[in-house]
Structure formats: C-alpha cells, structure tokens
N, C-alpha and C positions, 0 to 999 in steps of 0.2 A: 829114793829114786836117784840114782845115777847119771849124771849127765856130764858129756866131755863136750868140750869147746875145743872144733879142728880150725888152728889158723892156718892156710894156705900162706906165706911169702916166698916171695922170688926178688931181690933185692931190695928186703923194706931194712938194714940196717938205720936209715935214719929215723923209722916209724916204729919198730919191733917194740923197745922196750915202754913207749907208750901206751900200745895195742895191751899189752901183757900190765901195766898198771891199771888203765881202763877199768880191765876184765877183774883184777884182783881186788879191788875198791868195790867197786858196784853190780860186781856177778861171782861172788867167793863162794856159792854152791857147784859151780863147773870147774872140774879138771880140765887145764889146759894142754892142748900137744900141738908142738908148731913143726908145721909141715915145711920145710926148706928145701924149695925145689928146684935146688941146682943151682942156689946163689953165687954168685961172684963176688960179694962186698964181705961184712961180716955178722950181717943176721941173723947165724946160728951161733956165732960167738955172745953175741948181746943177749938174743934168748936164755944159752946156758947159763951165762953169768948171774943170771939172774933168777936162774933151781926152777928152770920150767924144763918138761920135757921135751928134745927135738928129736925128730924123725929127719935126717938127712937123706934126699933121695939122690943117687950118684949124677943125675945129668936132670936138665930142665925138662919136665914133664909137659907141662903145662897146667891151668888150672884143674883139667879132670882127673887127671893123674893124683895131682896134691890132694884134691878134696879124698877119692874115692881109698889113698892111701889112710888118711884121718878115719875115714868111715869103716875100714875093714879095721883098722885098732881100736872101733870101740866097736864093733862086732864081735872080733876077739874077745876082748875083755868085758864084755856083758854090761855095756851102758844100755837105758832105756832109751837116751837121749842121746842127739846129736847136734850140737851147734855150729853150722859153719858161718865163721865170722871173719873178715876180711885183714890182712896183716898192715894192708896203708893209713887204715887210720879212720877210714870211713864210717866203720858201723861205731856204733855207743853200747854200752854192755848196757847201758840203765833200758833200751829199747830191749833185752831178750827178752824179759817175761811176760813182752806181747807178741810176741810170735809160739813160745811157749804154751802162752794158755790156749792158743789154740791146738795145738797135740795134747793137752788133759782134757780136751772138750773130746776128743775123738778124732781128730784127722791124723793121718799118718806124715801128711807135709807141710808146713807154714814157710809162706814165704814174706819176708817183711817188703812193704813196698813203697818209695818213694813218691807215688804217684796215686796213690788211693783219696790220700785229702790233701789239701793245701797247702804244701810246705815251702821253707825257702831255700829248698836243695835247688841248683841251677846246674844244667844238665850241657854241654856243647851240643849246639844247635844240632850238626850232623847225627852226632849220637842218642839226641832225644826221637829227631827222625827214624831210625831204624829201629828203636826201644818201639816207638809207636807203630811200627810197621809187625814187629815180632808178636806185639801183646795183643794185634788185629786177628791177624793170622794163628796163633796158637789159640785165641780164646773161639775162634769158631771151630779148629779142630777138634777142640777138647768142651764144646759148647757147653763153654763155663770163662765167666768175665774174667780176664785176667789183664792187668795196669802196669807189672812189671817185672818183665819174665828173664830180662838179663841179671837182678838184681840177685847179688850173692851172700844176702844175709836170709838163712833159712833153718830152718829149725826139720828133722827125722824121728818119726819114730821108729818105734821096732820094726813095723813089715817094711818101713822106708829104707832100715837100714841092711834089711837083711838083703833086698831087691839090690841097692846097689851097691853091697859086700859082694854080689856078684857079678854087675856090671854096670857102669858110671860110662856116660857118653865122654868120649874124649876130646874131639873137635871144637864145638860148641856147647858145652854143659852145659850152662844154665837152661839154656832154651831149652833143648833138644829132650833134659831130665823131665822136664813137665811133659813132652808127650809119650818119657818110658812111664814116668808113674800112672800116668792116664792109661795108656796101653794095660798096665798092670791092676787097672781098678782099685790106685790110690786112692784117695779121700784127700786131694790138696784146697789149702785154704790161705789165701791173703787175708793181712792185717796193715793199715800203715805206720810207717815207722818214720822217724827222723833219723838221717845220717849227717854226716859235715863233709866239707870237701876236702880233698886228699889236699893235705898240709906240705909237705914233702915230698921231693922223688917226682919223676913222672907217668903219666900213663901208655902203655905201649899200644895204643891205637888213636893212632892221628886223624885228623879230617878227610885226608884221603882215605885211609885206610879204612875209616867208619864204613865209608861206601861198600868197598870193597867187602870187610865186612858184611854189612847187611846181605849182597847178595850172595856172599857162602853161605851165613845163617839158613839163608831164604831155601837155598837147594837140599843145604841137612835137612831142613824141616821136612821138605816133602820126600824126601829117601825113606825120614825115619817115620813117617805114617804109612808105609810100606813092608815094615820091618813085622818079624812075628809080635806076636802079643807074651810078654816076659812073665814067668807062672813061680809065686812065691807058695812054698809049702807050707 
C-alpha cells in the first residue's frame, strides 16, 4: 500500500528539517512531498538539502491550495493513502497509524483530534473558543460528533482523495472539507491524537484575528451547506 505524507509549509525554515526527521525515524513507510507555498525564508532549501521532494508553488496559496496541490500528486501517482501532516512541528509521525487504522477499517477520512480525550495540548483561549463553536456547528450539520474540525492532521483515502483531486475548499479547509466529504457521502472518522506546541516560528492568527476568524468560518459554513452535493465516480 502506498502512502505519501503531504507537508503543507509557508515559512517553517526553522521547523522543516525536524518535521522531515520526525517523519523519517517513526513513519519510514510514507513518501514524503513538501508543499512550499510561497515561502520567503529558506524552507525549500532545507527540505532539498535534505533528498526530500518539494513542490514549490510560485506565490502563497494558502493552506487549501498547499494541501489540495499534495493530494492531486498523489492522485497522480497512484497512492492509496494520503497523509496530511503539519510543516511547524505539531503533529508526531509516531501518532499516523492511529489515524490510519482508521482508513483500513473502512472510512474514507480520519481526522486525528486534540480534543477527543484528555490531553495536555493547551489551545489560546480565543482559538479554543471558536474550535468549539466550529465542532458545535459542523457536528450538527453533519449529525455526527465531531471535537475537532480545524485540526490539520488527517488521513485520505481513495474516494477522499479522488473528491478533493477535484476540489479542496480554499478559504477555510479544514472546516468547510468536513461538510464537502459529508455532502459527498464520505465515511469520516475521528481518533485522538497527541500533538506538541509549535516550538518555533509563529502563528498567523492573533487573538484578534481568532475572532475575526470564527466569524468568516461561521458564514463559509453556512454558504457551503448550500452548495451542490460533490458526485465521485
């Protein structure tokens, strides 16, 4: 079975070449491709240096862009599997083969979650607030529990991958994918996972912005329960 691991970075130069030991230590059945989306520092330099493959995209995408660019190259090239796993440092490669066993049990999506059991991930207040406003709201549209719907460590299978080789929400991904798979009679399933906190670098949504945030989220959501229902062949 085939499985690629798509890194999304946008200036992780100080994280990259960790991310990529991580992954080669404790998950050396996935092919790595790191998605460089329009860095400014030198994180596609550190990647190469280091005989992984990069996908440079010429301007900053953002995350849907990055991810959706990962998932059409292994669409292309005939993975069964799709790993998307985080370039700052967050996810742990020893956590994929519980997101994975849930795609051999039969779901098409796993998403690993911070919030399913008890961990000592610590979240900024604002941004746990609107995580818990997202996972209120998505899990009644999709009436199915869901703990945490911004969280960007997730596992594809084939019809997942074929669904969004064709179209990957741009704006909001995380969230907004959970009601295209739903629309599309995915099979998604949480597991929870343990992540760390981003060691380096920062994050580009402030406590103002969380707000802010939340209620863009909030209006994608209901545009995109609106939207047609997406038909995989």
């Amino acid at each position: 079975m085939k499985i690629l691991v798509i890194v999304p970075a946008y200036n992780e130069a100080e994280n990259i070449q960790n991310v990529i030991m991580d992954l080669r230590d404790n998950f050396p059945l996935g092919d790595i491709v790191i998605i460089n989306d329009g860095s400014h520092d030198g994180t596609s330099h550190v990647a190469r240096s280091l005989g992984v493959r990069v996908i440079d995209l010429p301007h900053n995408l953002g995350i849907g862009g990055a991810v959706q660019t990962g998932i059409k190259y292994g669409y292309i090239h005939n993975y069964d599997i799709a790993v998307q796993f985080d370039g700052d440092g967050q996810h742990i490669a020893n956590e994929i083969e519980k997101i994975l066993e849930q795609i051999h049990q039969g779901a098409d999506m796993s998403i690993g979650s911070r919030f399913l059991n008890a961990t000592a991930y610590a979240m900024p207040f604002t941004r746990k607030i609107g995580s818990s406003v997202f996972s209120g709201v998505i899990s009644l549209i999709c009436r199915q529990k869901f703990t945490d719907t911004t969280s960007g460590f997730r596992a594809y299978g084939k019809k997942a991958m074929e669904l969004f080789n064709d179209y990957y929400p741009e704006d909001y991904p995380e969230v907004e994918a959970l009601i295209v798979a739903y629309k599309s009679k995915l099979k998604i399933k949480e597991v929870p996972v343990c992540m760390r906190q981003r060691e380096k670098g920062e994050s580009s949504i402030t406590a103002l912005g969380s707000v802010y945030y939340m209620i863009k989220v909030l209006l994608a959501i209901f545009v995109g329960t609106l939207k047609r229902r997406f038909i995989i062949t």
